[in-house]
ZARO-68320 format. One record per residue (C-alpha): residue number from 1; residue in one letter; x, y, z. Coordinates in steps of 0.02 Angstrom, whole numbers, always signed. Example, Ala and Ser with C-alpha at 12.3 -4.5 7.8 and 13.67 -1.06 7.14 Angstrom:
BEGIN
<node><seq>1</seq><type>A</type><px>+615</px><py>-225</py><pz>+390</pz></node>
<node><seq>2</seq><type>S</type><px>+684</px><py>-53</py><pz>+357</pz></node>
This chain:
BEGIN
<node><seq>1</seq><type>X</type><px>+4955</px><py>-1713</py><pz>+496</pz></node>
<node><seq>2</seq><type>X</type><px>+4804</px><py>-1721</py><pz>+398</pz></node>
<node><seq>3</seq><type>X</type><px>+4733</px><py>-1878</py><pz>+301</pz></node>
<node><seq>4</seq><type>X</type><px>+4739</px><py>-1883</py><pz>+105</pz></node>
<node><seq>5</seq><type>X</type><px>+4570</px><py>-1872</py><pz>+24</pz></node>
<node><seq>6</seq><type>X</type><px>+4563</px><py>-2006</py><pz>-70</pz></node>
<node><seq>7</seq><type>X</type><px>+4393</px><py>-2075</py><pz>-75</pz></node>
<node><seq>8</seq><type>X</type><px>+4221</px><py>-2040</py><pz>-32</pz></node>
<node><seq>9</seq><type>X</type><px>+4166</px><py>-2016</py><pz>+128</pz></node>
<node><seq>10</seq><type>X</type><px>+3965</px><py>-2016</py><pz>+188</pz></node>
<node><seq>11</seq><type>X</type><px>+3899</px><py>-1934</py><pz>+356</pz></node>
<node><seq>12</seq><type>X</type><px>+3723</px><py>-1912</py><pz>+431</pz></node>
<node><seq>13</seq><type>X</type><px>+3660</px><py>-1740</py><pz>+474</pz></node>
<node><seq>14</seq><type>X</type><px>+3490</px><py>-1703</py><pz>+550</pz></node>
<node><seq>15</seq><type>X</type><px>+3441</px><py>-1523</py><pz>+553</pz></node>
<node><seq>16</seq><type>X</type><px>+3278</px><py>-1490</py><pz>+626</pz></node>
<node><seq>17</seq><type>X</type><px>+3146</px><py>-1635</py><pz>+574</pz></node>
<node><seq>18</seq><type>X</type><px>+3258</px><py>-1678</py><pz>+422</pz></node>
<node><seq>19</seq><type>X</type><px>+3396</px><py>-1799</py><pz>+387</pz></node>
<node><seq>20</seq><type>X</type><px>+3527</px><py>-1765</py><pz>+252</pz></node>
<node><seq>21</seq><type>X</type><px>+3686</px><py>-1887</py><pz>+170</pz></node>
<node><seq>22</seq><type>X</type><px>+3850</px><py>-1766</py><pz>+152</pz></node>
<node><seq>23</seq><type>X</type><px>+3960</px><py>-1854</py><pz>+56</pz></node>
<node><seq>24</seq><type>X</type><px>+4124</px><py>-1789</py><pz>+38</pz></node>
<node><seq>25</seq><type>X</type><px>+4231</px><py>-1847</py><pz>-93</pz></node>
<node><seq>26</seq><type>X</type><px>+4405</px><py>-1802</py><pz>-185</pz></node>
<node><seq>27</seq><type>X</type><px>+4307</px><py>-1701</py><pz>-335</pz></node>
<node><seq>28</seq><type>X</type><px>+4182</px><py>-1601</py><pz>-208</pz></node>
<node><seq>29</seq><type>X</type><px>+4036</px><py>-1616</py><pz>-85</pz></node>
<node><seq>30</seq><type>X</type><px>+3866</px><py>-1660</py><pz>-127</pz></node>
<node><seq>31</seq><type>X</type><px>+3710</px><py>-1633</py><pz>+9</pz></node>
<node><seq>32</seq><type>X</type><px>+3544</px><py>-1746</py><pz>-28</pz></node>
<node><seq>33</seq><type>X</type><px>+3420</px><py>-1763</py><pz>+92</pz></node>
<node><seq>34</seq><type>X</type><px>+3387</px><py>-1950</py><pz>+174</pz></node>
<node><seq>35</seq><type>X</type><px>+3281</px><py>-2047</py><pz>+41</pz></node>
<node><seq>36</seq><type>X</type><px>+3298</px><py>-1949</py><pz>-109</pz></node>
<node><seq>37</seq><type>X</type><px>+3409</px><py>-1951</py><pz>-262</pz></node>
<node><seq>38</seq><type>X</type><px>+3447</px><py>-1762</py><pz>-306</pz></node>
<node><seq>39</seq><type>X</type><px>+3550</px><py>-1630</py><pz>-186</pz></node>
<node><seq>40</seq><type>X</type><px>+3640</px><py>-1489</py><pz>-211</pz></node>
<node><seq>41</seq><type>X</type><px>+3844</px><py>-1533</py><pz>-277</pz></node>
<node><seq>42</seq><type>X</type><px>+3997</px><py>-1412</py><pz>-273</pz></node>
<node><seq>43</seq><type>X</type><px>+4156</px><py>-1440</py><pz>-345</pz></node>
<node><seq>44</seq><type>X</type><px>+4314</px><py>-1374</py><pz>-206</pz></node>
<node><seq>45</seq><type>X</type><px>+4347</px><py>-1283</py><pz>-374</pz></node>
<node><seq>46</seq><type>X</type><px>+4206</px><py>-1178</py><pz>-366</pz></node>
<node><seq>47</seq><type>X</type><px>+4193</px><py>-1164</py><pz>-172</pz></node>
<node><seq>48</seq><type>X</type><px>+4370</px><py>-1098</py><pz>-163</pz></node>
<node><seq>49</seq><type>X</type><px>+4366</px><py>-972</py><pz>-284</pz></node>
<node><seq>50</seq><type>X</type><px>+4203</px><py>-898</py><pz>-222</pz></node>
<node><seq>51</seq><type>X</type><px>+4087</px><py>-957</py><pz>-362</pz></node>
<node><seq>52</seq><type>X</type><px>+3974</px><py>-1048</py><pz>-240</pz></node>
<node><seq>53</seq><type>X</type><px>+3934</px><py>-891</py><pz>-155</pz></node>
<node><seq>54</seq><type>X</type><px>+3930</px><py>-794</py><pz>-308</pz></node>
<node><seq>55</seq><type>X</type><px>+3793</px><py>-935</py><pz>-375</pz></node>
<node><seq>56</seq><type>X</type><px>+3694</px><py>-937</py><pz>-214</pz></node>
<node><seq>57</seq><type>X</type><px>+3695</px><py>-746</py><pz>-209</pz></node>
<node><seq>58</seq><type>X</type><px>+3633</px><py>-723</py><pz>-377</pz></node>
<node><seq>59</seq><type>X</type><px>+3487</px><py>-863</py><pz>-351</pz></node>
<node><seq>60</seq><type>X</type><px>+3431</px><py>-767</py><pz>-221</pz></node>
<node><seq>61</seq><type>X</type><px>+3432</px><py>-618</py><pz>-317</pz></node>
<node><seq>62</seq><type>X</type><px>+3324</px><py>-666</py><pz>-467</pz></node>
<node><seq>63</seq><type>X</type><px>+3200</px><py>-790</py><pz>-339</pz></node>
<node><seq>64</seq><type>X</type><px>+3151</px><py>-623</py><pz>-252</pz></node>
<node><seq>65</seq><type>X</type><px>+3102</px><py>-529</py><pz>-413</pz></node>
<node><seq>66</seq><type>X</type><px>+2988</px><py>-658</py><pz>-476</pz></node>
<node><seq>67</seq><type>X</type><px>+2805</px><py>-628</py><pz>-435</pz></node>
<node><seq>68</seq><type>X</type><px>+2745</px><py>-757</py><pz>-296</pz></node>
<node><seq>69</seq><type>X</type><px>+2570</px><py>-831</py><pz>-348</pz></node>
């Protein structure tokens, strides 16, 4: 049986030469990396009805039309 999420729970993730806080918590999951204050958030709302993917998809869209200087 799974465990009822009730509160927040933080983990430690190292990817490459980077460290990064998941916290995972009953209203969604939020990524910062180790040392700073702002991450990416997603609601479980918007991750399962797709709108994550929909978001990312569309930043990448409009980030490879801009001119690079």
């Amino acid at each position: 049986m799974a465990t009822k999420l009730d509160k927040a729970i933080k983990r430690e993730l190292v990817l490459g030469e980077k460290t990064y806080t998941i916290t995972i918590a009953p209203d969604g999951l939020k990524v910062v990396e180790k040392g700073k204050r702002n991450g990416k958030e997603l609601s479980w709302s918007s991750i399962v009805s797709g709108d994550a993917s929909l978001n990312e998809n569309l930043k990448i869209s409009v980030d490879a039309t801009r001119p690079t200087s």
